[in-house]
N, C-alpha and C positions, 0 to 999 in steps of 0.2 A: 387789921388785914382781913380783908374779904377771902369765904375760903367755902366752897362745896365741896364735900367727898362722898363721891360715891361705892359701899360697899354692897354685897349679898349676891354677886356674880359667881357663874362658877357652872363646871360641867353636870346637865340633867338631861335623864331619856324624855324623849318624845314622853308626852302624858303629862310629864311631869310640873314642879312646879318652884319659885323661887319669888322672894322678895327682896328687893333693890330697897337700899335706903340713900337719902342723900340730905347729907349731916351738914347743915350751915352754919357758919359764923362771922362777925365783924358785922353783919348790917341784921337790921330788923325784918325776919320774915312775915312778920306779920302783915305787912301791907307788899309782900311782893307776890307775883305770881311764878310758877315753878313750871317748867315740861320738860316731859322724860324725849330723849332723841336717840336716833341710833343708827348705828352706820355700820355696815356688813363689808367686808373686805372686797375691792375694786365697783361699789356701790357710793352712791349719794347719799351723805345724813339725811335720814326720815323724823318728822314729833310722831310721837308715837302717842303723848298725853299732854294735856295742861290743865294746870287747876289754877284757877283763881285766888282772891285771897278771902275771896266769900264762900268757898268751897265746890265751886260751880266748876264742870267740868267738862270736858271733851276727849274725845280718841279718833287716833286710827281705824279706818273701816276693818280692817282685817284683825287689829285685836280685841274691838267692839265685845262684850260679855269673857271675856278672856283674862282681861288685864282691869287692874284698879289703882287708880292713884287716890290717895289720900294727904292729910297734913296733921300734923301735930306741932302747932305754934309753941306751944310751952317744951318743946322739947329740940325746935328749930331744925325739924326733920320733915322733909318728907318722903313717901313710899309710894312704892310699882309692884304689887302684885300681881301674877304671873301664873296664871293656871293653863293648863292643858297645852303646854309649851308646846310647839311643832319646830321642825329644822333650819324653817325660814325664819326663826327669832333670833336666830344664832347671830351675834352683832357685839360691836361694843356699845354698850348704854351713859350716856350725857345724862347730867339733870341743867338745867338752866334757870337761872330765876330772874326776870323781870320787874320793874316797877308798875307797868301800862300792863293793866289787866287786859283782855279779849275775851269777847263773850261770840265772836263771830266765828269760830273755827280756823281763823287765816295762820295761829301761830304755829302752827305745823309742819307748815312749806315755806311761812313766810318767818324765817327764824334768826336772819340777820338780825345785828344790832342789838341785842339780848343781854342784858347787862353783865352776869355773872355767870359762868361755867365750871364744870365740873372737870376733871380728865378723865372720866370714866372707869366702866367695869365691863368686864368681858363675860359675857352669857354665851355659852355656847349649848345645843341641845343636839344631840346625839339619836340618829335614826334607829 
């Protein structure tokens, strides 16, 4: 059984800072590609990240030097680190993992179809 879980959500003040993990099992991450998404109550799901399975990445403009996603194959995880949180991060956080890599920045907006999902974690950041 195919299964993402996302934990490491939770209330931080403005400034502050948190890391999301998201723990796969049942398929090989090794060759898949992951992105973080996230959706703020009466808003549209946003990709916020995606990493490759080269380790090749992209972001959101607005969390650009902010946030970092990472992987760790051997551990079938991967991470959204979260610094200098503002109000507007406040959302619930997806992870999604893929087979079809993108190197073009389109999987962001363009996120239908996406193989596996997560049900997410709730970040909320506190003014």
């Amino acid at each position: 059984e195919v299964q993402l879980v996302e934990s490491g959500g939770g209330l931080v003040q403005t400034g502050g800072s948190l890391r999301l993990s998201c723990a796969t099992s049942g398929f090989t991450i090794d060759a898949y590609a992951v992105g973080w998404f996230r959706q703020a109550p009466g808003q549209e799901r946003e990709g916020v990240s995606w990493i490759n399975n080269d380790g090749s990445s992209y972001y959101l403009d607005s969390v650009k030097g902010r946030f970092t996603t990472s992987r760790d194959n051997a551990k079938n995880t991967v991470y959204l680190q979260m610094n200098s949180l503002k109000p507007e991060d406040t959302a619930v956080y997806y992870c999604a993992a893929d087979s079809r890599q993108d190197y073009s920045g389109s999987r962001l907006t363009n996120y239908y179809g996406l193989d596996y999902w997560g049900g997410g974690t709730v970040v909320t950041v506190s003014s």
